[in-house]
C-alpha positions in Angstrom: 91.8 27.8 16.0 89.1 30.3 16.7 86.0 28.4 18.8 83.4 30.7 16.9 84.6 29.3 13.4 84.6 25.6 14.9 81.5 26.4 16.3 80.1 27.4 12.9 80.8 24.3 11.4 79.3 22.2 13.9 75.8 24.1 14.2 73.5 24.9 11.7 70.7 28.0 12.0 67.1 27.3 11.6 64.4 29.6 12.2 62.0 28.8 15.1 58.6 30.9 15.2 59.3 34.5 13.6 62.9 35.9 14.4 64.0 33.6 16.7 67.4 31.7 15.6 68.2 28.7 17.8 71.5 27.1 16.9 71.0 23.4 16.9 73.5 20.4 16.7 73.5 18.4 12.9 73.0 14.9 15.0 70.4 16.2 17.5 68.6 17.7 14.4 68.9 14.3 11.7 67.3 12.9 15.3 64.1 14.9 15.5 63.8 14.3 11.7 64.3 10.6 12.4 61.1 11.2 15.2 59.3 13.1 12.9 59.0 10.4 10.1 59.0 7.5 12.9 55.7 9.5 14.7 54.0 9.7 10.8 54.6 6.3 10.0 53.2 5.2 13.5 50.2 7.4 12.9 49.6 5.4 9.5 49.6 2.8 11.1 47.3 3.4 13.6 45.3 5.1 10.7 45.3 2.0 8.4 44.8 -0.4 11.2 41.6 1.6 12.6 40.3 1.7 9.1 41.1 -2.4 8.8 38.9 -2.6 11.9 36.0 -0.6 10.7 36.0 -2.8 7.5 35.8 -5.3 9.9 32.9 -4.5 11.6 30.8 -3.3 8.4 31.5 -6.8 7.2 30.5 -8.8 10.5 27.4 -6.9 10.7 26.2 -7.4 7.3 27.2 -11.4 8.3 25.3 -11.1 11.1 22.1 -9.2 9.4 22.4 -12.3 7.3 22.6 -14.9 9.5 19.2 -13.3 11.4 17.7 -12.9 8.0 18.2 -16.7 7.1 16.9 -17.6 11.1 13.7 -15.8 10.3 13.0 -17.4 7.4 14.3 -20.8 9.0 12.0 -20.5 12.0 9.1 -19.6 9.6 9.5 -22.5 7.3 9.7 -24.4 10.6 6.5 -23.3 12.1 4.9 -24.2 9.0 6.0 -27.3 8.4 4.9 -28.0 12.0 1.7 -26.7 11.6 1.3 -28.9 8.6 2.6 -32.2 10.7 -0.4 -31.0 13.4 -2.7 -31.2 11.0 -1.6 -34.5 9.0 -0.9 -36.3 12.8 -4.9 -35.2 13.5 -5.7 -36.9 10.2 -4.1 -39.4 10.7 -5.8 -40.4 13.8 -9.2 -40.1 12.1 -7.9 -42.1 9.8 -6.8 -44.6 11.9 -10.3 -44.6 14.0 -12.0 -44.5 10.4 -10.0 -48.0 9.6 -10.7 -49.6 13.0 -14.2 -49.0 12.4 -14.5 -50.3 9.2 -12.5 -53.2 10.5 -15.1 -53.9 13.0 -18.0 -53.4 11.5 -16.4 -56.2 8.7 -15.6 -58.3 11.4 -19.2 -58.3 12.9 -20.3 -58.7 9.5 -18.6 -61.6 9.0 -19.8 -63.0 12.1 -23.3 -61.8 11.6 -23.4 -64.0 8.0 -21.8 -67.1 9.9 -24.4 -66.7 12.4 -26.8 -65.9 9.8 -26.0 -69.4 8.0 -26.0 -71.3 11.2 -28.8 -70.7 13.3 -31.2 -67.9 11.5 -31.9 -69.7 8.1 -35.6 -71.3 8.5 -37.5 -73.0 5.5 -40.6 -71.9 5.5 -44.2 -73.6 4.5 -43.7 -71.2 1.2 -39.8 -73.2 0.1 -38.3 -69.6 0.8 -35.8 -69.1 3.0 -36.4 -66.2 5.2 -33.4 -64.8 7.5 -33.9 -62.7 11.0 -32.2 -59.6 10.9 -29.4 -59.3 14.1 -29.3 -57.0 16.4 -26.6 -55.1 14.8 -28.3 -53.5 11.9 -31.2 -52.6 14.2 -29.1 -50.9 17.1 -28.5 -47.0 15.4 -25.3 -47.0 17.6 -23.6 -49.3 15.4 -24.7 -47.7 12.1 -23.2 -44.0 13.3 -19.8 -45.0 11.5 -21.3 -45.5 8.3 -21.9 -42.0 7.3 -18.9 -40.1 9.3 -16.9 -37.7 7.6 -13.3 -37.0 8.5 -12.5 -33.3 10.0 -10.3 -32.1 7.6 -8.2 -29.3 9.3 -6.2 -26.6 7.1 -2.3 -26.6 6.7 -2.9 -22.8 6.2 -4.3 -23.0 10.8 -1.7 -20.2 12.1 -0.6 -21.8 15.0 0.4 -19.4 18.5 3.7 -20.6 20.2 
């Protein structure tokens, strides 16, 4: 058998860049094919799993612009609500010195009409009893609580941290 008819069996032409004819084996050729389509595939892949990532990110950052949105508005409703505690704490302590006050000047009131009673009641020539007045009423230091106003401070005070 002729080599150049057994040869023409086995190899196949293809034309490579203008003119040129390179005789190439049907294996070797089926195997760069193979490549070909393996090296697409892989670049699909690559493709697909860079666009997956991008995704990715987008959706992480709107998260994330979220999440800082929701911890602004957290921190702000925070700050206010402090402020407003501030303000009802200092109340409260007027309140509470308001009370105490109160609670003494009741006491010494009390006192004042037992002692009153006891020792400042005098019957006079006239049948008409006729009290002293204490000390307490006459002293302006212990009449200052009668007329004080609280100091009312605003929930709406911005307060610097």
């Amino acid at each position: 058998m002729d080599s150049s008819s057994g040869n023409s069996t086995r190899f196949t032409q293809i034309q490579n860049s203008g003119s040129d004819e390179v005789l190439i084996d049907p294996r070797k050729r089926k195997r760069m094919q193979s490549n070909r389509e393996s090296a697409r595939r892989s670049r699909m892949r690559k493709q697909k799993h860079l666009d997956d990532l991008t995704a990715q990110i987008n959706h992480l950052k709107n998260n994330n612009s979220q999440i800082v949105t929701t911890i602004k508005v957290t921190t702000q409703q925070f700050l206010q609500i402090e402020a407003e505690n501030i303000v009802l704490r200092a109340q409260m302590g007027e309140l509470s010195q308001r009370l105490d006050s109160l609670n003494e000047m009741i006491n010494s009131m009390n006192n004042n009409s037992n002692y009153f009673t006891e020792n400042h009641c005098t019957n006079g020539t006239s049948g008409v009893f006729e009290f002293e007045q204490p000390d307490f009423f006459n002293n302006p230091w212990n009449m200052m609580h009668l007329n004080q106003q609280p100091i009312m401070a605003s929930a709406n005070d911005t307060f610097q941290y």
